[in-house]
Backbone bond lengths (Angstrom), bond angles and torsions (degrees), N, CA, C in turn:
res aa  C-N    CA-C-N  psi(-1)  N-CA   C-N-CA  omega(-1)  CA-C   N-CA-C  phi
1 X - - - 1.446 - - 1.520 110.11 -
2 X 1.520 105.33 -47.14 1.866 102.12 -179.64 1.537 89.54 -39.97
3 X 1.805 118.60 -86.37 1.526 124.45 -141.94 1.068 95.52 -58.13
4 X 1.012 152.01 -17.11 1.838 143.16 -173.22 1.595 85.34 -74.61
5 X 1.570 122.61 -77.64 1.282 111.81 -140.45 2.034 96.24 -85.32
6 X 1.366 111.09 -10.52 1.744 107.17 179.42 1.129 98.64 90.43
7 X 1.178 138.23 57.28 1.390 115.51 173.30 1.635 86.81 -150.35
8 X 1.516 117.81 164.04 1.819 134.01 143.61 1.015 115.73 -103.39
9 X 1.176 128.95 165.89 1.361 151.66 165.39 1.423 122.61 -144.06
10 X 1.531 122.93 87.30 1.454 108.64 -153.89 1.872 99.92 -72.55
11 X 1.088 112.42 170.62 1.438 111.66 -170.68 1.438 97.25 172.42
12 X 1.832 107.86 141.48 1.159 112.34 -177.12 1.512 120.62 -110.89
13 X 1.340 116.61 168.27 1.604 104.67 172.34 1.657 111.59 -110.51
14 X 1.141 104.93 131.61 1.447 120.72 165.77 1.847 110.38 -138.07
15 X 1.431 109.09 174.31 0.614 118.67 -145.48 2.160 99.56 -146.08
16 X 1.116 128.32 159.41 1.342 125.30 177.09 1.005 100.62 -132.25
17 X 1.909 104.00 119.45 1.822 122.15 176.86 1.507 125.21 -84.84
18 X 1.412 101.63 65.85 1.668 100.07 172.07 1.273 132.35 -86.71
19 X 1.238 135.72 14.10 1.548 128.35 -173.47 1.306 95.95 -146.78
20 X 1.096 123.54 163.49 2.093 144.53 -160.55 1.546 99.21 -65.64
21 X 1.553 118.31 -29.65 1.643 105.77 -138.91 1.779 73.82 -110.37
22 X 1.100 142.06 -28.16 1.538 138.45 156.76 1.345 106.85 -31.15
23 X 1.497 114.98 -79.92 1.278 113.34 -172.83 1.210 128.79 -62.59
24 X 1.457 116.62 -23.11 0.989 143.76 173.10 2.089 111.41 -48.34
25 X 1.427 84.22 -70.69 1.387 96.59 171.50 1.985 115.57 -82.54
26 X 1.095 130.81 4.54 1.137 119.36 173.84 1.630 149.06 -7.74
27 X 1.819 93.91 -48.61 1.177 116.32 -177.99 1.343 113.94 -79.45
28 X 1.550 129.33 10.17 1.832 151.82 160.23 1.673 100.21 -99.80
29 X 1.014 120.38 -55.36 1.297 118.24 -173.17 1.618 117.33 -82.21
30 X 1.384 118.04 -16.77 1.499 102.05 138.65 1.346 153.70 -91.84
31 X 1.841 96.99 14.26 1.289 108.88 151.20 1.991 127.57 -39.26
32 X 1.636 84.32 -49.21 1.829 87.94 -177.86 1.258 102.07 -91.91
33 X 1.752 130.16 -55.65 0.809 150.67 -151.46 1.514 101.78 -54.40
34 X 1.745 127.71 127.15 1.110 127.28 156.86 1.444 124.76 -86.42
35 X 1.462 125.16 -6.39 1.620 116.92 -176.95 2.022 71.79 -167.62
36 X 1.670 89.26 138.93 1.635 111.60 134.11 1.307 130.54 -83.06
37 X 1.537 122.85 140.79 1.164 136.46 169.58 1.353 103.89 -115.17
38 X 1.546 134.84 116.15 1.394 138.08 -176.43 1.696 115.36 -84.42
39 X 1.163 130.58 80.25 1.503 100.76 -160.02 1.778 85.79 -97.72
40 X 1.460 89.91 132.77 1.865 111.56 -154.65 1.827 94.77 -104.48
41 X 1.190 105.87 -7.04 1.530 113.36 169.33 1.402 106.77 -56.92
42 X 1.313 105.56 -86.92 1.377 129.61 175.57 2.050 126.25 -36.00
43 X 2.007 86.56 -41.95 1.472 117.83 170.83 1.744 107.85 -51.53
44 X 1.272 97.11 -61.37 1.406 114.36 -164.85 1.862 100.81 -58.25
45 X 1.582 92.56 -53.55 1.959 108.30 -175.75 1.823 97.71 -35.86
46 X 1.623 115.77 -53.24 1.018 115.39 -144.37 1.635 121.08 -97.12
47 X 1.642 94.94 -34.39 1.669 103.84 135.19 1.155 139.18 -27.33
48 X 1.632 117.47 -90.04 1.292 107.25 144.76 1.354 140.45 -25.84
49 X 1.410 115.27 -53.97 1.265 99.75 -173.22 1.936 117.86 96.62
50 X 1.561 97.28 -2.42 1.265 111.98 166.75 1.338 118.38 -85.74
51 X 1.661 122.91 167.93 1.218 125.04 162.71 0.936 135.98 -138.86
52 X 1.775 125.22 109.40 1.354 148.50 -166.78 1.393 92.33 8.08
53 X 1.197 105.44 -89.29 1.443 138.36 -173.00 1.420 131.92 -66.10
54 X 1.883 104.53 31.37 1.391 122.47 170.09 1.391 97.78 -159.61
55 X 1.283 115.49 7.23 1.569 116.73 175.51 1.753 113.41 -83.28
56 X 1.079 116.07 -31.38 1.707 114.94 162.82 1.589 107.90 -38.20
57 X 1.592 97.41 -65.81 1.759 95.40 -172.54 1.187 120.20 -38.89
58 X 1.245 121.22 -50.31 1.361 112.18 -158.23 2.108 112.89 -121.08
59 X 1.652 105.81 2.09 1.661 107.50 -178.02 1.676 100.21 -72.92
60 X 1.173 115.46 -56.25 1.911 104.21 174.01 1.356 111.92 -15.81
61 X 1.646 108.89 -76.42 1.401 121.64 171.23 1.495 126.48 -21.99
62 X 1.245 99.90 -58.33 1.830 121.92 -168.29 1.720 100.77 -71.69
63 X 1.874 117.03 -38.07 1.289 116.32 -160.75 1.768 104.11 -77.06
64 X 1.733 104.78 -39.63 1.390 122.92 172.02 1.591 115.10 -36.74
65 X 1.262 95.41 -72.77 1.593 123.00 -171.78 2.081 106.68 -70.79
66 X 1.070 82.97 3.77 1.903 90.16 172.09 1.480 116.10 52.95
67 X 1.495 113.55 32.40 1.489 124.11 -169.61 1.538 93.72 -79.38
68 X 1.391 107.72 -43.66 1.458 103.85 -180.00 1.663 98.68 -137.09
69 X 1.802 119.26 147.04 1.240 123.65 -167.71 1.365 108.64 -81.64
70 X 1.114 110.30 -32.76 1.857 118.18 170.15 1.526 117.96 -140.21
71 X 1.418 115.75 -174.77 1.437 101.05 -156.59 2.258 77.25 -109.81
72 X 1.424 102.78 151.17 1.743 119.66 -154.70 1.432 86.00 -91.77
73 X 1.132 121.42 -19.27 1.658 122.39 -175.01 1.941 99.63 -72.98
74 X 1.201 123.85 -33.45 1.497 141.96 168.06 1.357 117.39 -66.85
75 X 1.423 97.05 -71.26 1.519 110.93 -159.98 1.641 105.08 -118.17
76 X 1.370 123.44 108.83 1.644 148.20 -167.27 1.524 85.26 -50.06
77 X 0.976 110.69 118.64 1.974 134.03 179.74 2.115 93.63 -70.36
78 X 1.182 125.49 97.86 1.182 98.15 -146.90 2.109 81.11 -105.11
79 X 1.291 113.39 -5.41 1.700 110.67 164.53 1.738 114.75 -61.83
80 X 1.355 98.04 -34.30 1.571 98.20 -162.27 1.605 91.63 -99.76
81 X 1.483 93.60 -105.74 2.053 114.25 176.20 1.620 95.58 -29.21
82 X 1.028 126.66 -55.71 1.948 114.87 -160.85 1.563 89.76 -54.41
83 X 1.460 129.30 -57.03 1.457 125.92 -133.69 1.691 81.35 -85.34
84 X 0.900 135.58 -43.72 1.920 126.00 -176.49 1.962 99.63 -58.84
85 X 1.446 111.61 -37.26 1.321 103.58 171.56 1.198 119.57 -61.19
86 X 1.495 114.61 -55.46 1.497 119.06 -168.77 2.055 105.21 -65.73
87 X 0.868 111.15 -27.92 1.572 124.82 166.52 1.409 101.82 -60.52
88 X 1.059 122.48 -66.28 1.562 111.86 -163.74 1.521 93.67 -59.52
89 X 1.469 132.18 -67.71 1.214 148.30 -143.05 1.695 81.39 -45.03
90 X 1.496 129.75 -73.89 0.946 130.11 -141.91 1.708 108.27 -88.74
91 X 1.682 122.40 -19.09 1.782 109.38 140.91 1.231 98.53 -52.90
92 X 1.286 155.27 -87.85 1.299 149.36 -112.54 1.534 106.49 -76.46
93 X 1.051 113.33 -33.06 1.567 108.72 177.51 1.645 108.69 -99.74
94 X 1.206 120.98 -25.17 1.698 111.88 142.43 1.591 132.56 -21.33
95 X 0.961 63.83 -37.35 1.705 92.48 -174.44 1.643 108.14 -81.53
96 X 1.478 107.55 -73.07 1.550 131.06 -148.95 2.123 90.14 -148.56
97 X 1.546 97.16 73.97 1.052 118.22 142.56 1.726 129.24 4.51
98 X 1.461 99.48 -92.45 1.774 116.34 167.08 1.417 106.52 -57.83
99 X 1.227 134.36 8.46 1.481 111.14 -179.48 1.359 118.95 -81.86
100 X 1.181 98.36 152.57 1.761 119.49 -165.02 1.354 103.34 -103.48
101 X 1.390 116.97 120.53 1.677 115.67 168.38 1.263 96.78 -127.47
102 X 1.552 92.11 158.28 1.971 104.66 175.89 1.592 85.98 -150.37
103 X 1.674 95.54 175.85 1.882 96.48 153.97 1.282 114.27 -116.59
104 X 1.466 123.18 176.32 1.404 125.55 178.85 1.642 97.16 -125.62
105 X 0.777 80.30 164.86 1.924 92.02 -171.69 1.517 123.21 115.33
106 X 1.324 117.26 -171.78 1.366 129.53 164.16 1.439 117.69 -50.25
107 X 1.870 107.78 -76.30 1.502 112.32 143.48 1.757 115.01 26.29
108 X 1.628 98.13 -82.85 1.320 109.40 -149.62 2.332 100.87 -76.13
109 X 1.097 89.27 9.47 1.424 95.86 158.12 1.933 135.67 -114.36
110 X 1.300 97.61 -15.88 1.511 124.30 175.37 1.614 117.57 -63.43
111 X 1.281 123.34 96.72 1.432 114.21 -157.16 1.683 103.70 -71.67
112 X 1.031 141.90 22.87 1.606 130.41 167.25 1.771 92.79 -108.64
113 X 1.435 115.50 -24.27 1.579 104.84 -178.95 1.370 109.75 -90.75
114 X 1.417 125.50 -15.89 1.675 124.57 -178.00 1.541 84.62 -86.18
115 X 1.423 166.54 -54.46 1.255 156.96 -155.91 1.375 93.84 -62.76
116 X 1.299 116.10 -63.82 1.674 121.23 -163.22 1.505 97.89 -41.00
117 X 1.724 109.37 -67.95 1.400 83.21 -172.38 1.325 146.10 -85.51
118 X 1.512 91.63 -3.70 2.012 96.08 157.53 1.330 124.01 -63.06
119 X 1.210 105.49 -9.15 1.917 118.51 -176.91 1.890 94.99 -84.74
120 X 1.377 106.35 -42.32 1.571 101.18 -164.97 1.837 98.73 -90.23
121 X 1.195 108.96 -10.43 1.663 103.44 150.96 2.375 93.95 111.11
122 X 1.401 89.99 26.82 1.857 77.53 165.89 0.734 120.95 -126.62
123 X 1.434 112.35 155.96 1.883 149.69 -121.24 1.446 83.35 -91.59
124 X 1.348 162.62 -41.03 1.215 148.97 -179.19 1.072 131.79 -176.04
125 X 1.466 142.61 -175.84 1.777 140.98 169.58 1.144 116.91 -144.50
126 X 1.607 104.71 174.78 1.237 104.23 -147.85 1.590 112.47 -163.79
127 X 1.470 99.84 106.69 1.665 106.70 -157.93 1.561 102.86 -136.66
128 X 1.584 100.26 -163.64 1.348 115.20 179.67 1.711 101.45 -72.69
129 X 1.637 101.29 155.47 1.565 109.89 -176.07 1.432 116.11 -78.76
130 X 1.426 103.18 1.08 1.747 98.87 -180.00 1.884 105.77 -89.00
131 X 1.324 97.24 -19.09 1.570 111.14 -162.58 1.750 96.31 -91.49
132 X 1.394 117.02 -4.71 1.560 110.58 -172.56 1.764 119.03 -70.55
133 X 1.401 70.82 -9.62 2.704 73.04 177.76 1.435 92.59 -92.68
134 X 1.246 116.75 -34.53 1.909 107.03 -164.76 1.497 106.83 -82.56
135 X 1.455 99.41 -15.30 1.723 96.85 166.66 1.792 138.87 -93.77
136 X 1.817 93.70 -21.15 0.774 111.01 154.61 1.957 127.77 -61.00
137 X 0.975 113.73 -43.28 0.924 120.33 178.08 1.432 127.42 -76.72
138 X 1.503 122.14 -29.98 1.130 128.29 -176.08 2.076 106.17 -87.48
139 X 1.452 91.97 -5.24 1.862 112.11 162.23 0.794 112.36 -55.36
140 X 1.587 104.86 -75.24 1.602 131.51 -175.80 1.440 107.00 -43.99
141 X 1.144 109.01 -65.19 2.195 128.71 166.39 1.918 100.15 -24.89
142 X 1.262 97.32 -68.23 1.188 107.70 171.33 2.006 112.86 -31.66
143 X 1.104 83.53 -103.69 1.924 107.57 174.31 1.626 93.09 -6.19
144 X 1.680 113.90 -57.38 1.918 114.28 -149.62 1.581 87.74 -76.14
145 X 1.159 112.19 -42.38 1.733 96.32 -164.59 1.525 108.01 -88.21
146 X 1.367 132.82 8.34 1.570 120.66 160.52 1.585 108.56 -50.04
């Protein structure tokens, strides 16, 4: 289409890492892939093995009974979901060096999940606009205590 109509458009390829066997396999998918996007929503859903939308019923229960310390839909599960992130992050740039990862989601406003992943070394996040000062800041937080 460019040489037909004469024109470029530079533009990159990436790709969004939501399910186990993504991250899993990373170091293939940053063959094409120019930047990861982690969406840790979906990550977390599929990890677990929970569902958005049956997790009310029964997280009270789980938070009570200390099965889990917070609910993973909040706060980036950083034993389970972090370590498949920090795995992919580091196939993917095995691979392809310059690559850029961030997350998308809520997550990427939660200041114990924006540290995590400035600790495992990604380029940025990416949330709701009410959450953009508490993420900003817990960056910055980040940056002073490396």
């Amino acid at each position: 289409m460019f040489e037909e109509e004469g024109v470029t458009i530079d533009f990159e390829i990436g790709t969004m890492i939501e399910i186990p066997r993504a991250a899993l396999t990373a170091d293939r998918i940053a063959t094409e892939a120019e930047y990861f996007s982690f969406g840790t929503n979906d990550l977390t859903q599929m990890t677990f093995g929970y569902s958005r939308d049956d997790i009310a019923s029964f997280l009270p229960v789980y938070l009570e009974k200390k099965i889990l310390k917070v609910d993973p839909f909040q706060v980036l599960d950083q034993k389970g979901v972090g370590q498949l992130i920090k795995m992919a992050v580091e196939k993917g740039r095995a691979v392809r060096p310059n690559l850029r990862c961030g997350i998308c989601g809520e997550h990427g406003g939660e200041p114990s999940s924006v540290k995590f992943c400035a600790k495992i070394g990604m380029n940025y996040a990416s949330c709701s606009p009410f959450r953009v000062p508490i993420a900003r800041l817990a960056a910055a937080q980040a940056a002073v205590e490396e």
